[in-house]
C-alpha positions in Angstrom: 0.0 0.0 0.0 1.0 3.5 -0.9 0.4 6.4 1.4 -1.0 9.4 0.0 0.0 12.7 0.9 -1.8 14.8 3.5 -1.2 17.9 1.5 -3.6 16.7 -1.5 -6.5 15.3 1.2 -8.1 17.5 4.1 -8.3 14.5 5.8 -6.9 14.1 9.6 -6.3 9.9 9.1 -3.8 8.7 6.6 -5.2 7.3 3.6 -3.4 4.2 1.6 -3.7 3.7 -1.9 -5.1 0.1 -2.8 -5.1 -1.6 -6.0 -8.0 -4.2 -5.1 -10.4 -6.3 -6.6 -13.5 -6.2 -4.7 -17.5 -7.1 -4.4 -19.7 -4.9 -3.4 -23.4 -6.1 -2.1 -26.6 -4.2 -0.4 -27.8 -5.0 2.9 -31.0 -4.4 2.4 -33.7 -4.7 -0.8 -33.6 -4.3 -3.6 -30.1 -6.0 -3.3 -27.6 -5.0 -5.4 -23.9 -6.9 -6.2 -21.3 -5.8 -8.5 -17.9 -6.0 -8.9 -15.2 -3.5 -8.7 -11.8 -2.5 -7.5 -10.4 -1.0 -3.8 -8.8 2.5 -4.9 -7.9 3.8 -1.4 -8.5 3.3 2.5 -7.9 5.3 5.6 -9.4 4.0 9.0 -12.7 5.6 8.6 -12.9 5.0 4.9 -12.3 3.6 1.8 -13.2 4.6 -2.1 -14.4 1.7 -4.4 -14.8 1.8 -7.9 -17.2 0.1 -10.0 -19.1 0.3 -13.3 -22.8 0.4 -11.8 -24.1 3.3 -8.8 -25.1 2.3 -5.8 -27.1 4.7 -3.7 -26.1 7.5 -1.3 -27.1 5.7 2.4 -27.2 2.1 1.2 -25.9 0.0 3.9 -22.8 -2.0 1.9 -20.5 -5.0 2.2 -17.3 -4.9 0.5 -15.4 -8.0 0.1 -11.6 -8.1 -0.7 -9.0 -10.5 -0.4 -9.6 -12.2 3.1 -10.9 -8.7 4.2 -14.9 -8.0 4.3 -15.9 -4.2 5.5 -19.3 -3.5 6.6 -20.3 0.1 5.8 -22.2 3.1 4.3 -22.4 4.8 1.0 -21.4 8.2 1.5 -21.0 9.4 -2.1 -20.8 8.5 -5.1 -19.6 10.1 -8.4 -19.3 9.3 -12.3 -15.6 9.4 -13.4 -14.8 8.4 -16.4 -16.3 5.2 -17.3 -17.0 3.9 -13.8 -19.0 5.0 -10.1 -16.5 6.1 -7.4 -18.4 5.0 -4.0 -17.1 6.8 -1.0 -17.7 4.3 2.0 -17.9 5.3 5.5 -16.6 2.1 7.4 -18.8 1.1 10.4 -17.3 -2.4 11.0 -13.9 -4.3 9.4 -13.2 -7.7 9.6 -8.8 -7.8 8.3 -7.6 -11.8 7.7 -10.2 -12.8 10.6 -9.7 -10.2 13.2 -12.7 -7.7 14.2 -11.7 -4.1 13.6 -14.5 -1.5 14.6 -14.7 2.2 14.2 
């Protein structure tokens, strides 16, 4: 992982740049699954990209490598060809250890 720098983000937590394949499912209906790449992640949040939009307030879980993050849709934007989701994180699970906010 790749740290970005603090003078491009207003952001108090580090973020880590991530190069990630991930799936991205709704918690709730009409359920929604797609797939999609991990961009970046910091300890309250992460950016996913993906080729469908998912709803600002959907409850999410993202699943990458043995990682699964339980979360929130806080944004998301067209760029380019694909959705950027901004995901608050409310609960992470890393390799089998609980990780909460």
């Amino acid at each position: 992982m790749t740290q970005l720098s603090e003078s491009s983000d207003r952001r108090a937590e580090s973020r880590f740049r991530v190069d990630s394949p991930a799936i991205i499912t709704t918690l709730a209906e009409p359920f929604k699954n797609a797939t999609g790449r991990l961009i970046d992640v910091s300890k309250s949040g992460m950016r996913v990209a993906t080729r469908s939009p998912f709803p600002v307030g959907a409850g999410v879980k993202i699943q990458f490598q043995d990682s699964l993050v339980l979360g929130e849709v806080v944004r998301c934007s067209a760029e380019d060809a694909e959705f950027v989701l901004g995901i608050s994180i409310e609960n992470a699970f890393f390799g089998g250890r609980a990780s909460a906010r």
